[in-house]
N, C-alpha and C positions, 0 to 999 in steps of 0.2 A: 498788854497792848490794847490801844480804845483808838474806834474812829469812828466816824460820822459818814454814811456814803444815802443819794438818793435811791429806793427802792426800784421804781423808773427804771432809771439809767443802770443800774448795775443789773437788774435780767437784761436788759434788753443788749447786754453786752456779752454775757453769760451764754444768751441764748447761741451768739453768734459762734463760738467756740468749744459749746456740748457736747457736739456733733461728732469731738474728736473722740470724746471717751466710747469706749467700747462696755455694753453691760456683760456681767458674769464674766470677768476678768480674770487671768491667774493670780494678778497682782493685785490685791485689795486696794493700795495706793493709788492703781490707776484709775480708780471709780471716783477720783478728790479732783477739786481743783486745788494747789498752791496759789495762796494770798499773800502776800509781799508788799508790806507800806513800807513809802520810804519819800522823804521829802516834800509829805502832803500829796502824793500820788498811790493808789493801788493798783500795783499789777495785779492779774490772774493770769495764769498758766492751766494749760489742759493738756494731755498726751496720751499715746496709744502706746508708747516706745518707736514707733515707725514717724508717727506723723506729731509735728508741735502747734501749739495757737498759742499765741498771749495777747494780751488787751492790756489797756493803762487807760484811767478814769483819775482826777478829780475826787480828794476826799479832805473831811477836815480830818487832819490827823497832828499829835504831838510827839508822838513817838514812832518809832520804826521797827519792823518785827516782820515775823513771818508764820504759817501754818497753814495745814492743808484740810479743809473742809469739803465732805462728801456731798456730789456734784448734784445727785438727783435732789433729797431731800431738801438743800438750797433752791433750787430751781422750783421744786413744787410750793415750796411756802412760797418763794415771793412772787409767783405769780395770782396767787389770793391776798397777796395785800395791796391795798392803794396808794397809789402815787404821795410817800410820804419819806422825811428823813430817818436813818434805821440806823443805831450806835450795836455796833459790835465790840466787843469787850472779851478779848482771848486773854484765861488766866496760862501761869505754869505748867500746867499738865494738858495745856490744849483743848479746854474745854472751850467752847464758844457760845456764849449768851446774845442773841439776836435783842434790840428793845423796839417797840414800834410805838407809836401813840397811844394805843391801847392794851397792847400785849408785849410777853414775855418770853423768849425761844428757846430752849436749849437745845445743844447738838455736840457730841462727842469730835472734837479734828482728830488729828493725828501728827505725828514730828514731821517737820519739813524736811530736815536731812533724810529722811527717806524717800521723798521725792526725786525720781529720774535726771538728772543732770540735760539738760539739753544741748547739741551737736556746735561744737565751733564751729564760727565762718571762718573758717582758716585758710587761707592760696585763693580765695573766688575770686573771677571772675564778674563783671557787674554792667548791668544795662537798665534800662527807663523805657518803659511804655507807658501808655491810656491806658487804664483799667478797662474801657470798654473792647481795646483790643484783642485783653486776654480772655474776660469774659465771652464774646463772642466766639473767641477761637474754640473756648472748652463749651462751650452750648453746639459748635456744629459737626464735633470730634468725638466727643467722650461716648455718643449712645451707639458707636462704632466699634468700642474697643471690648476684648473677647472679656470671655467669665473662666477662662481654663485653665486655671493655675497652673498645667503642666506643661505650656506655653509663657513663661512667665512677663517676654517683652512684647509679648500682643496685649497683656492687660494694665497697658496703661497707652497716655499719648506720647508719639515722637516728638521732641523740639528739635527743629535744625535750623540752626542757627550760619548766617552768613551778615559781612556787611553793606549786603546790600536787599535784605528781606529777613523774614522769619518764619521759618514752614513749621504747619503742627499736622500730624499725621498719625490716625486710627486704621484698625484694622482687626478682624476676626478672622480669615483667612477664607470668607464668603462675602467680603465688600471691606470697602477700604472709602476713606475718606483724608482729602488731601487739602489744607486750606492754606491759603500763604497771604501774607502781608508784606509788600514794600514800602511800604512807611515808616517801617519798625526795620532797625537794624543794633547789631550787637559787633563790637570790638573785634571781635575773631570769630573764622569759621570753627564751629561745632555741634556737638548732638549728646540729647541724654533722654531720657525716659523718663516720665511724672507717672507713680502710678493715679489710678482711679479716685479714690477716696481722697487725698489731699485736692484734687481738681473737684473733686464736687462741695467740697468747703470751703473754697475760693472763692466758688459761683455763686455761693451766697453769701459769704461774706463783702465781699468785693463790689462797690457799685458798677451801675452799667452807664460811664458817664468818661469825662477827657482826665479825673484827677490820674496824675503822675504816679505810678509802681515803680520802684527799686526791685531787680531780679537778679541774685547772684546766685553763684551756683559753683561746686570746685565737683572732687569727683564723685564724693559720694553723697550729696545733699544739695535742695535748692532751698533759697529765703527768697520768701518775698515778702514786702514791706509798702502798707499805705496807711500812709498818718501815725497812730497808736497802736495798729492791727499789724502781726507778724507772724507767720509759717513759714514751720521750717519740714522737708519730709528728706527720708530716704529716699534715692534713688532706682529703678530697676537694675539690678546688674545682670545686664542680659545685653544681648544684640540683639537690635531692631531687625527684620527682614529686610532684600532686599525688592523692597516693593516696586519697584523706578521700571521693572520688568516684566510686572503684570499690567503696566498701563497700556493699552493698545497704543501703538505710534499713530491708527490711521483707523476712524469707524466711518465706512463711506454712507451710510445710511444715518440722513440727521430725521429726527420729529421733534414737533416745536408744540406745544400743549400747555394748555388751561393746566396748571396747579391746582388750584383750588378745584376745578371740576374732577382733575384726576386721581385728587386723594380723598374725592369725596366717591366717587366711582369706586375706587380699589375696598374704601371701608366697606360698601355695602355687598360688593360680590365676594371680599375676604371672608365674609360670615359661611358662606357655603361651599369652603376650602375644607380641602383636610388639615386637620388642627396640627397634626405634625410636619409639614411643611409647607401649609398657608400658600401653596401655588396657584398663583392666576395665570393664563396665558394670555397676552397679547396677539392679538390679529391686526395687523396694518396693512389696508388695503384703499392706496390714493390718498384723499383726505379721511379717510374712516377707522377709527380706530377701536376692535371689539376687545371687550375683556372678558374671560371668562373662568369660571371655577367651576369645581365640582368634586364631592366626594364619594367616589363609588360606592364604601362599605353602606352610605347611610342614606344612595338613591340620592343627593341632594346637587343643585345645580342653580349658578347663577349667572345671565351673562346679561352688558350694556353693551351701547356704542354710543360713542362721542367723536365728536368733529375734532380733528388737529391739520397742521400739518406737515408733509413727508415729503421728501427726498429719497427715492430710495424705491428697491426693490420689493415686491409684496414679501411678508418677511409675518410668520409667529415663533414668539419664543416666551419662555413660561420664566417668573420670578416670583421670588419669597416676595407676598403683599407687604406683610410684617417693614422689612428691609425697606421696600420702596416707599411706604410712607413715612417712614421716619427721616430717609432723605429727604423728602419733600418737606418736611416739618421743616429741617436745616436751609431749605434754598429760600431767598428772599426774592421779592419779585412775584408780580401778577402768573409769568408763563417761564417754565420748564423745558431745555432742548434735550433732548434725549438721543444719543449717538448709539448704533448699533452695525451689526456685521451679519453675523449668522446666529443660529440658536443656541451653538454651543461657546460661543465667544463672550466676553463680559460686555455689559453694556455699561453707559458712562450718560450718567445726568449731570446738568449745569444749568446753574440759572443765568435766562437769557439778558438781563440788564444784572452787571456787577458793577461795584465801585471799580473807580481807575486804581487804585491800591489797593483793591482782591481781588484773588484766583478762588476760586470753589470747584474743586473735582470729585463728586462722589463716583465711584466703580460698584458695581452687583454685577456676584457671578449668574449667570442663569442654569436654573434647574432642569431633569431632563425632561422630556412633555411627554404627556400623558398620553396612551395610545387610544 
């Protein structure tokens, strides 16, 4: 098998799909991508067994074949060569001879029949969004969802799915994050779980723009598809929490604040937190609002105040910095409302200008205060 592909254009397709292989694998196959010509097009495939990617490029090709060529080595050379045309030439036994303009490459493949099968769409289910939809949703959800593998449906995000919105939903089980679209609507109510890692190779595969995604999904796998680019992952088989009961029905204390002053405040008093729970406390008192840190073991202590304003009774209560900046990363908008109750209650951020077709509810639990 011989074909002709741009050196360009095939890392830069490569690269988008790498991401899936895992190094130091049990399965040596899984460290290859599978190359597949066929009708003057080459697919490439990449898989972890959990999670799939394939791509389709554009090649001169006369004949059609398949093999599986190991994924770093590929990657490292053509990213030291220049933007030029590169004839690949797989004999019988899978050997693969790279040619460039100036040079000559060899690399051992391997049988493609050995390569993983990937997941029928079989019974799906099927809907269409913007890609900036879904991107968006996994940029204000994913840096929510837990690391605990003995939890296994907190580590990934909720889809809930109705037809008349689409809610995506994170949680650790010390803040939660709730972001919903009604613009976006799907055939029937339902609900599944994307783990982590298939969502963070979407985010960068995926533009952040109106092109159309196909999203199906049956029970145990979703596909989604833009243009040439398709993933396919496993599922979590778990149940989601029911989260709808840690949301306070009612925080009668609102505060309205600078964003940007407030996550630049939280960064510089977080430094003189204790590093294992990064606690600031909050003082709101009128328009005034103090923050402060400190860690005992090591004598150290930070405190500001900044102007906002409040509704609401004088009120301090302590939160992981860490948490509260990262919401803030997610809220868009100049100024942040901030809803609260008592110390030991959650409080609840929102950014005070949203689109008419999004909801944003981030939750933090607060920590106990320091005596």
């Amino acid at each position: 098998m011989k074909f002709i592909v741009s050196s360009s254009q095939l890392l830069k397709q490569l690269q988008q799909i790498s991401g899936v292989i895992n190094a130091n694998t049990v399965l040596p196959i899984l460290e290859d991508f599978l190359f597949e010509v066929e009708s003057g097009k080459l697919t490439v495939v990449a898989t972890d067994l959990e999670t799939v990617m394939r791509i389709q490029l554009e090649v001169e090709a006369r004949e059609t074949g398949k093999v599986c060529i190991p994924a770093k080595i590929l990657i490292d050379s053509l990213k030291n060569i220049p933007d030029q045309p590169l004839t690949f030439t797989i004999d019988k036994n899978f050997g693969v001879e790279i040619t460039s303009d100036n040079g000559k490459y060899k690399v051992m493949g391997e049988n493609p029949d050995n390569f993983p099968k990937e997941p029928a769409a079989d019974d799906t289910t099927s809907f269409t969004l913007p890609a900036e939809a879904l991107v968006t949703a996994i940029n204000k959800t994913l840096f929510a969802v837990s690391n605990d593998d003995l939890r296994p449906a907190m580590t990934g995000v909720y889809f809930e799915l109705s037809k008349d919105y689409i809610q995506f939903v994170a949680t650790d089980a010390h803040r939660l994050v709730r972001y919903k679209r009604t613009d976006v609507s799907c055939p029937r109510t339902d609900s599944f779980i994307v783990p982590r890692k298939p969502l963070n190779l979407l985010k960068s595969a995926l533009p952040d723009n109106e092109d159309e995604l196909t999203v199906s999904y049956n029970s145990n796998h979703l596909f989604v598809k833009h243009g040439t680019t398709q993933m396919s992952c496993r599922l979590i088989d778990a149940r989601f929490p029911d989260y709808k009961v840690v949301i306070p029905a009612d925080n009668p204390y609102k505060m309205v604040v600078s964003k940007s002053l407030f996550q630049s405040a939280l960064r510089r008093v977080s430094v003189f937190s204790n590093k294992s729970t990064n606690q600031v406390a909050l003082s709101i008192t009128g328009s005034e609002l103090t923050l402060n840190a400190q860690d005992v073991d090591f004598s150290f202590e930070g405190n500001e105040r900044m102007k906002c304003q409040y509704d609401g009774e004088d009120l301090t209560i302590a939160f992981n910095a860490r948490f509260l900046i990262e919401m803030l990363n997610a809220s868009e908008g100049d100024e942040v409302r901030v809803e609260l109750s008592t110390p030991t209650k959650a409080g609840i951020l929102r950014p005070t200008d949203a689109d008419e077709h999004e909801d944003l509810l981030m939750l933090v639990m607060p920590l106990m205060l320091n005596q």
